[in-house]
C-alpha positions as CSV (number, residue, x, y, z in Angstrom):
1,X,0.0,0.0,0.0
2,X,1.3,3.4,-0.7
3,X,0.2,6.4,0.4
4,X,-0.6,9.1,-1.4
5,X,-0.5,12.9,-0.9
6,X,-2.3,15.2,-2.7
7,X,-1.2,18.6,-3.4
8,X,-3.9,21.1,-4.4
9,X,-2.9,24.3,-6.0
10,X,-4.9,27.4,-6.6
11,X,-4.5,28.8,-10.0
12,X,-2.5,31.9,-10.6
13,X,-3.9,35.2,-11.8
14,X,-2.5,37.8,-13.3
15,X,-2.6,41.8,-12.3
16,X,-4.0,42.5,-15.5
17,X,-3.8,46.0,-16.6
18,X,-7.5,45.9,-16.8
19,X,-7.4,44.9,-13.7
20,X,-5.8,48.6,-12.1
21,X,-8.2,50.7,-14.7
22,X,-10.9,48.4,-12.2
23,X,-9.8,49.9,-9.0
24,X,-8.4,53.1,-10.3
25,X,-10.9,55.5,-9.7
26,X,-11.4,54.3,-6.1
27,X,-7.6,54.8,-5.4
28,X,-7.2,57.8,-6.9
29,X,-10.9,59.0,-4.7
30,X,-9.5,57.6,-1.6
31,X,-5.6,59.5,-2.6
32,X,-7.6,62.6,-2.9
33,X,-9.7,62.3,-0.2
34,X,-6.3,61.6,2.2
35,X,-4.8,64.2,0.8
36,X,-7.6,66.9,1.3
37,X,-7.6,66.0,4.6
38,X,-3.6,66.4,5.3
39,X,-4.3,69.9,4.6
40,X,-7.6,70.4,6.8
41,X,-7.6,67.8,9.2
42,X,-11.1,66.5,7.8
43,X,-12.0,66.5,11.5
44,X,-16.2,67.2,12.5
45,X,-16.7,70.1,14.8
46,X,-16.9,68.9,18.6
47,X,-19.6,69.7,19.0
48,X,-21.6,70.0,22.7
49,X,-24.5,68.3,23.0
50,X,-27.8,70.2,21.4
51,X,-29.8,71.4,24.4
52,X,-33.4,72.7,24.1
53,X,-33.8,76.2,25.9
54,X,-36.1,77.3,28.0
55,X,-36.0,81.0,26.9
56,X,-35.4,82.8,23.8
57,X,-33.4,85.8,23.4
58,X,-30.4,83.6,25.8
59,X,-27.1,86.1,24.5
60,X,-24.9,83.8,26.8
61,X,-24.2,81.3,24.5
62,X,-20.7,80.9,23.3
63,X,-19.9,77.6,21.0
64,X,-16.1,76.8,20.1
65,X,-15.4,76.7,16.5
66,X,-13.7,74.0,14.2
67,X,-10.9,75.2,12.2
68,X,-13.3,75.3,9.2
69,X,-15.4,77.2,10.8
70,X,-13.2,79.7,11.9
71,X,-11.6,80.3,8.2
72,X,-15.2,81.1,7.3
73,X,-15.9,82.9,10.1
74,X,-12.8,85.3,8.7
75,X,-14.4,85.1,5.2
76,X,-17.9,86.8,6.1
77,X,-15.7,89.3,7.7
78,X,-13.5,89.8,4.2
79,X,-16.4,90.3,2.4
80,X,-18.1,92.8,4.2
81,X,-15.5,94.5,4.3
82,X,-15.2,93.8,0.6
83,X,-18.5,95.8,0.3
84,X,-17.6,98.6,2.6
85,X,-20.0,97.2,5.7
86,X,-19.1,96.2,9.3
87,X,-19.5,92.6,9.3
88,X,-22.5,90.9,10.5
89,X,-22.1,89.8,14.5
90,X,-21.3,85.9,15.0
91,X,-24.4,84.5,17.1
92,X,-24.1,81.6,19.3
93,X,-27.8,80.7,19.2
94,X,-27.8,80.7,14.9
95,X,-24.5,78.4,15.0
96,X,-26.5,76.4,17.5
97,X,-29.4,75.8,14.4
98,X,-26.7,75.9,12.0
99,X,-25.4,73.2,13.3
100,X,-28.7,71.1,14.3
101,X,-29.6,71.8,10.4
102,X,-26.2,70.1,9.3
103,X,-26.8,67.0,11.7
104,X,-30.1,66.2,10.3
105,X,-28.8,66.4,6.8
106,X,-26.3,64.7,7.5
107,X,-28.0,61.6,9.1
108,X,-30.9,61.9,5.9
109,X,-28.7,62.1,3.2
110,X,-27.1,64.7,1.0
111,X,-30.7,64.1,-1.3
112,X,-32.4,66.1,1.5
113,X,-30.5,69.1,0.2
114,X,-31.8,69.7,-3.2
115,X,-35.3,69.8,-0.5
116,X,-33.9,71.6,2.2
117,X,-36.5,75.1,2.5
118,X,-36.6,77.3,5.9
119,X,-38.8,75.3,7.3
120,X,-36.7,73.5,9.1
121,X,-34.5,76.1,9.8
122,X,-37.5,77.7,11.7
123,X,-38.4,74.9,14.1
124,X,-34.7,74.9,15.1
125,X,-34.9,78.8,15.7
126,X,-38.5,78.0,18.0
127,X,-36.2,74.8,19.5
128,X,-33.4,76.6,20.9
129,X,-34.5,79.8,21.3
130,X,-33.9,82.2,18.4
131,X,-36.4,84.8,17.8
132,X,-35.3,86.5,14.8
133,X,-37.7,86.5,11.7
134,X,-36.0,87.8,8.7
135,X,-32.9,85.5,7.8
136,X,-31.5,84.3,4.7
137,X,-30.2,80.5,4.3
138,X,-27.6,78.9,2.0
139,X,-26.8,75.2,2.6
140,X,-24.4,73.5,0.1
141,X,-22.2,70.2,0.5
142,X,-18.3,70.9,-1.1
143,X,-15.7,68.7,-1.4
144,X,-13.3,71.6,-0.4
145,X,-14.1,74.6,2.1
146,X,-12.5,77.0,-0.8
147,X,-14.5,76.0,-3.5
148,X,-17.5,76.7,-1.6
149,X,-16.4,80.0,-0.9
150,X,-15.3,80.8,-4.5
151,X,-18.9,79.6,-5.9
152,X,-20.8,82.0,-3.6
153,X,-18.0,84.9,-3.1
154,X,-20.1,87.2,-5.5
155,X,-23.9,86.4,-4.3
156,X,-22.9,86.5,-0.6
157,X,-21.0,90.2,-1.3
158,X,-24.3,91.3,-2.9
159,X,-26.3,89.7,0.3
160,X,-23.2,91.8,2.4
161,X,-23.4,95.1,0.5
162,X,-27.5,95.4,1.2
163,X,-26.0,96.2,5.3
164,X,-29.0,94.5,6.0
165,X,-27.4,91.9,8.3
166,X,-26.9,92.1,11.9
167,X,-26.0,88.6,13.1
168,X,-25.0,85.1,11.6
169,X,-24.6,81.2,12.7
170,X,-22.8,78.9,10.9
171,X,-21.7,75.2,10.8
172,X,-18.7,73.4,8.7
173,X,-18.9,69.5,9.3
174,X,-17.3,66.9,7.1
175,X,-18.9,64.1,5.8
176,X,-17.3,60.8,5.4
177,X,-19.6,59.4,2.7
178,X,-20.0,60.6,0.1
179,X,-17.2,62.3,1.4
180,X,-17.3,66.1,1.4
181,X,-18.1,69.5,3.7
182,X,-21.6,70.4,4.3
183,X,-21.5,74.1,4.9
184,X,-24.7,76.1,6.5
185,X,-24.4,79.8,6.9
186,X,-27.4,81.9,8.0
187,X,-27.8,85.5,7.7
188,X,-30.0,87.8,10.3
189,X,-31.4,90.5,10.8
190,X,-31.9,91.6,14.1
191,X,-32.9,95.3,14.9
192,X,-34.1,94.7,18.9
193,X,-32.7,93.9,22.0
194,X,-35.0,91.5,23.4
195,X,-34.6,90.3,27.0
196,X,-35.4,86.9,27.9
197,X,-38.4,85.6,27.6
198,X,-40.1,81.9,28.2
199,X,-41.1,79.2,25.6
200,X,-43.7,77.9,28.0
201,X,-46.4,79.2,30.1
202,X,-49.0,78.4,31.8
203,X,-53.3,79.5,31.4
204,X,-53.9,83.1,32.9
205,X,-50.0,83.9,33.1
206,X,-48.6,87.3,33.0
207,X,-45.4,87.8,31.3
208,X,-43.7,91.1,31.1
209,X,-41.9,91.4,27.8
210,X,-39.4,94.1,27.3
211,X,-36.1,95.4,25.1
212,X,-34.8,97.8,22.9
213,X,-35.7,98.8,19.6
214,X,-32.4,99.3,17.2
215,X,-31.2,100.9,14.2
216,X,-33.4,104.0,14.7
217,X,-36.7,102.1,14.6
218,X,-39.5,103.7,16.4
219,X,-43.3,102.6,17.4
220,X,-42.3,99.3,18.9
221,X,-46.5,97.4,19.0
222,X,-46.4,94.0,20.2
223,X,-49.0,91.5,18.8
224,X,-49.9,88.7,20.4
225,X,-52.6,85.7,17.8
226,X,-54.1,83.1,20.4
227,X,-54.5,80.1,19.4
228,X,-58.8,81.2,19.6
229,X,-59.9,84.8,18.7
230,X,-58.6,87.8,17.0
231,X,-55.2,89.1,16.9
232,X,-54.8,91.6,19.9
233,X,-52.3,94.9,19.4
234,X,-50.6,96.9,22.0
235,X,-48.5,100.3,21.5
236,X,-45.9,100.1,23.3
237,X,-44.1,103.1,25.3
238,X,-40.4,103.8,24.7
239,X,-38.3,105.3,27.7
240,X,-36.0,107.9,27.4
241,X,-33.6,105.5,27.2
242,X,-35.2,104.0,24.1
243,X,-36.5,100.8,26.3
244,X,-39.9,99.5,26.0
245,X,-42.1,97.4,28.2
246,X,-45.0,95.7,29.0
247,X,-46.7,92.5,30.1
248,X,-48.2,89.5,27.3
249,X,-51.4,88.0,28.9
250,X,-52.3,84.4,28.0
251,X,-55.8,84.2,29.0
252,X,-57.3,82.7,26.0
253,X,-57.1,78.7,26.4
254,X,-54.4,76.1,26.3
255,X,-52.7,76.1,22.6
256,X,-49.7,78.1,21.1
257,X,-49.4,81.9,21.3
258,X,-47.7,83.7,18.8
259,X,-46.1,87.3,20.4
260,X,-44.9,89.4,17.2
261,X,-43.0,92.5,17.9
262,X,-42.6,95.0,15.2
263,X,-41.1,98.7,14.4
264,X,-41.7,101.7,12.1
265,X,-38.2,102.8,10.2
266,X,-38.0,104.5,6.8
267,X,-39.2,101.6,4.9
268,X,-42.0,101.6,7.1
269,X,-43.7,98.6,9.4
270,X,-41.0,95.6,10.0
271,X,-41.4,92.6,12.1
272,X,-38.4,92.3,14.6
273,X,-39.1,89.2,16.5
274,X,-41.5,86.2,16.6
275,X,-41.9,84.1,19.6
276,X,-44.3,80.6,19.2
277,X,-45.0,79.9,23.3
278,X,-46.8,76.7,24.7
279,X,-49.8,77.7,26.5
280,X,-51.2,75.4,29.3
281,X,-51.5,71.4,28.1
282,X,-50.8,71.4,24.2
283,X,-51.4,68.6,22.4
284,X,-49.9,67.8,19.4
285,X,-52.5,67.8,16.6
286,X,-52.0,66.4,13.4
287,X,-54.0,68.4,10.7
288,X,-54.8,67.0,7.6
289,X,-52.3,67.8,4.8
290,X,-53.7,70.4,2.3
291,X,-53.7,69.3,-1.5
292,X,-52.4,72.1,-3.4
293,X,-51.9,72.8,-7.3
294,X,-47.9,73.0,-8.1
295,X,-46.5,76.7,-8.8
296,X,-45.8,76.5,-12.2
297,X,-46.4,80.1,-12.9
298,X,-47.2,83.3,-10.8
299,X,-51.2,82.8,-12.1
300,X,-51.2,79.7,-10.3
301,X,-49.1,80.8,-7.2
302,X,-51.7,83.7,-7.2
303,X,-54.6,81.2,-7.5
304,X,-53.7,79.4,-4.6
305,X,-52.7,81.8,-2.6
306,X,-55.9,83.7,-2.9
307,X,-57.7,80.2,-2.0
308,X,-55.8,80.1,1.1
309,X,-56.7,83.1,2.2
310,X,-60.3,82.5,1.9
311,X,-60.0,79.5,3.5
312,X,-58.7,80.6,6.3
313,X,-61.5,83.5,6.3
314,X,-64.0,80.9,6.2
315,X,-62.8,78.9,9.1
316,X,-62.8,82.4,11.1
317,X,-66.6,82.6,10.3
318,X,-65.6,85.5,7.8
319,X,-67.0,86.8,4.2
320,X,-64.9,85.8,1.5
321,X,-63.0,88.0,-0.6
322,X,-63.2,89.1,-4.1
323,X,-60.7,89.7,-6.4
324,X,-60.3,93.3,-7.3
325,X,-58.0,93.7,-10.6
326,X,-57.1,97.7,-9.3
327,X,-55.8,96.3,-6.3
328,X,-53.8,93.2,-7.9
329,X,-52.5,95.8,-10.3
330,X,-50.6,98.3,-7.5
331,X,-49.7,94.6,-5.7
332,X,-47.6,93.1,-8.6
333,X,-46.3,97.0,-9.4
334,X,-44.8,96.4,-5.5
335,X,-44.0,93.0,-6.0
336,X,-42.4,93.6,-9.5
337,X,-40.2,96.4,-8.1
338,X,-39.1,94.5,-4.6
339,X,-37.9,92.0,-7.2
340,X,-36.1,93.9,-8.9
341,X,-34.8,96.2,-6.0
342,X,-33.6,92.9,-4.0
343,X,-36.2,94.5,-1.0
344,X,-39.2,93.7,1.0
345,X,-40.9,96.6,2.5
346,X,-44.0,98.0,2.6
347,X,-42.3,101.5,1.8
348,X,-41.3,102.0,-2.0
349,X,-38.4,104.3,-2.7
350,X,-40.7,105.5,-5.3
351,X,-44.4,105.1,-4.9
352,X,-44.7,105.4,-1.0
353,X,-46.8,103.1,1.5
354,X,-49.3,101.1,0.2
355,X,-52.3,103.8,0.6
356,X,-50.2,106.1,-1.6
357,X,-50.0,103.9,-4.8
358,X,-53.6,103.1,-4.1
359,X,-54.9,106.5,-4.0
360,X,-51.9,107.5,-7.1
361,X,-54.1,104.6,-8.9
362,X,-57.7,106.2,-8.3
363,X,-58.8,103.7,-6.0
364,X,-61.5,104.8,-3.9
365,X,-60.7,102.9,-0.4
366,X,-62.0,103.5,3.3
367,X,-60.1,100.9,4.5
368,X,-56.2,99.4,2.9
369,X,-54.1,97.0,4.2
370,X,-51.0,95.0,2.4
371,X,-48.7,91.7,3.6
372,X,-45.1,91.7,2.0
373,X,-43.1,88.5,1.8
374,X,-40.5,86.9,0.0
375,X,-40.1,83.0,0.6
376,X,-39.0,80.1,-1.3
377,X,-42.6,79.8,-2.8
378,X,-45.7,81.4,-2.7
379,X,-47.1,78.3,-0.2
380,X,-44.1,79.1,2.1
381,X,-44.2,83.3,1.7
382,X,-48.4,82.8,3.0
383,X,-48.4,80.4,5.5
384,X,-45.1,82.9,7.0
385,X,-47.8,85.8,6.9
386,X,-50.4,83.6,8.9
387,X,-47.4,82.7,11.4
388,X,-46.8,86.4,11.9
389,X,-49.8,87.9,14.0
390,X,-49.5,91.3,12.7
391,X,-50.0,90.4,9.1
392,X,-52.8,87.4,10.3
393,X,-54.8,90.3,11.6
394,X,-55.0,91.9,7.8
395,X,-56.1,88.3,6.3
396,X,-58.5,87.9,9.0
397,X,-59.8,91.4,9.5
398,X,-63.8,91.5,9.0
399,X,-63.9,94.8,7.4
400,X,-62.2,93.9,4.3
401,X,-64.3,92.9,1.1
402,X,-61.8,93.0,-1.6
403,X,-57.9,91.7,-2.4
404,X,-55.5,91.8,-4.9
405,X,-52.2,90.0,-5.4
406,X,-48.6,90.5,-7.1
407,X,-46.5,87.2,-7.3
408,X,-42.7,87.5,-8.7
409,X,-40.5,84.4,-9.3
410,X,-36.9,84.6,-8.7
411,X,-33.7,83.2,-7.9
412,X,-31.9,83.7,-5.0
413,X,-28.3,83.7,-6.9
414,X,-27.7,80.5,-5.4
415,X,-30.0,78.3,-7.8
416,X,-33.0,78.5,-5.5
417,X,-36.2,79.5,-6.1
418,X,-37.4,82.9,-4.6
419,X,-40.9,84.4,-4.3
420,X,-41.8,87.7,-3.6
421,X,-45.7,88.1,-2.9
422,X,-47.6,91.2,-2.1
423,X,-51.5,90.9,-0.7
424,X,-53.5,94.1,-0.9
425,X,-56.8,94.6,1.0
426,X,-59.3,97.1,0.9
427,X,-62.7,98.0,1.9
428,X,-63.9,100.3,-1.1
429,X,-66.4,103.0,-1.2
430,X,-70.0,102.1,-3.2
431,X,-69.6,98.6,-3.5
């Protein structure tokens, strides 16, 4: 008997050139990739853990910065001074949403982006206690910080030049698949010095509300939307100090209260601050999503918008409106020239308030009101007005019969849709 040993031998392949073409691209990704991250570190912020607040208007907050974050920090800073303005103030609070923003992108996937709209941004601003209500967002993923910066050098200049801008937030995270930065910056505008105040309160509470009006704005009226009943206004008094004071009363059932506070400057009315508080036991309701007709066209923006409108007139127990074309005339005039401008005012730098183009236009009103807005659609700019309780009291406000609208589309320079909408109301004499 012999014994027999078998030797088993894989066979040989060749590194065919075909072979490195294969895995080429992935080497040379994962080369670049190394290499970017020689020169930056590729390292996510540390960031503290995301904290819910209690109060907005909280000043205290100071975040440390990544590296990236600084370098951009230094670029708004260059380009204002680019434009000839004093750079916008870094805010702890909008780097806190910044960030928040960038996390929940991050974790749904860089699809979400060609999605993202300030809606989201907003619930951030209620979450950790920002009350600010005119900002401007830009949200990009890069695969290097400097190409970002080159892309939007000239649109965030222009943004710059307007001196418009008080504050900003920002966040600079890398991603390590698909590997790249995801960059958030947010531009504010903040005329007030608000002092504290509380996200939560509870039935029959009296909270005093006070602060400083900025920038030379004067009239500060704070309006407070219950969650049941009309819209109620209060002038306030300014000290001699330029202070103002007074006490919010929520006496009108359990539900979310929406305290606006607003100022007269050259461009007349503006909304400084918007502060969503919990009344009492709120519970979370789930309304029923509203069908609506795509924007295609400013017609069909204007379509819907004025359905909204009557809806929510109806719902109030009010009359619906009519269309009146005199009205929608003077409101896509405004609209057409706030486009054009890069504004959003009530006060033209050439036809006045909205009473003045109405009366220049032979209208024969006894009662005018107008909302302004610019949003990323003409959905988003409306439901913003019926957020604010200062423009909610003109679309709810009984004595108004008639309406007309002016709908722009735009871009916002950074391939984004922008919409500026104007809503004129009247009561008219004779009809």
């Amino acid at each position: 008997m012999s014994n027999r040993h078998n030797t088993f031998s894989a066979p040989r392949r060749r590194f065919s050139s075909k072979t490195l073409l294969y895995f080429l691209p992935g080497l040379l990704l994962v080369f670049l990739v190394a290499n970017i991250c020689l020169e930056t570190g590729c390292q996510s912020s540390s960031l503290p853990a995301f904290v819910e607040t209690a109060v907005y208007n909280n000043s205290t907050r100071i975040l440390p910065l990544s590296k990236e974050e600084i370098e951009l920090v230094g670029t708004v800073q260059a380009w204002s001074a680019q434009a000839g303005r004093a750079a916008p103030e870094l805010d702890g609070g909008l780097t806190y949403v910044a960030r928040s923003v960038v996390e929940e992108l991050r974790h749904r996937g860089p699809n979400l982006l060609s999605e993202f709209n300030n809606t989201l941004v907003q619930e951030k601003m209620v979450k950790y206690g920002v009350s600010d209500s005119a900002f401007r967002t830009q949200v990009a993923m890069s695969f290097r910080l400097s190409d970002w910066e080159t892309q939007s050098a000239d649109a965030l200049r222009t943004e710059l030049a307007t001196g418009r801008y008080t504050h900003f937030g920002i966040s600079v995270v890398w991603n390590w698949w698909p590997p790249g930065y995801y960059i958030m910056l947010i531009l504010s505008r903040r005329p007030v010095a608000l002092d504290p105040f509380p996200k939560k309160a509870a039935e029959f509470d009296r909270v005093e509300l006070s602060g400083t009006l900025l920038e030379g704005l004067k009239k500060p009226t704070a309006f407070v939307s219950p969650p049941q009943g009309t819209v109620v206004e209060n002038l306030l008094d300014i000290h001699p100090d330029g202070s103002f004071r007074t006490h919010i009363f929520f006496n009108n059932g359990p539900g979310i209260y929406r305290v606006e506070i607003s100022g007269e400057g050259s461009m007349g009315p503006e909304i400084v601050a918007l502060m969503p508080v919990e009344v009492g036991n709120v519970k979370d309701v789930e309304s029923a999503p509203i069908e609506v007709p795509i924007e295609e066209n400013e017609e069909k923006a204007k379509i819907l918008v004025f359905s909204l409108i009557n809806r929510e007139r109806k719902a109030a127990g009010l009359n619906e409106l009519k269309m009146e074309p005199a009205l929608g005339k003077i409101a896509q005039s405004h609209a057409d020239e706030m486009q054009r401008l890069k504004y959003a005012a009530h006060r033209s730098p050439t036809t006045g308030m909205a009473a003045d183009r109405a009366n220049a236009a032979g209208i024969p009103w006894l009662r005018i009101g107008e909302n302004v807005a610019v949003n990323q659609s003409a959905l988003q700019a409306h439901q913003s007005l019926m957020e604010s309780p200062a423009h909610r009291a003109n679309v709810l406000d009984p004595a108004f019969e008639y309406i007309g609208l002016g709908i722009v589309f735009d871009d916002d320079n950074h391939g984004n849709r922008q919409v500026y909408l104007v809503e004129n109301y009247a009561k008219l004499q004779n009809r």
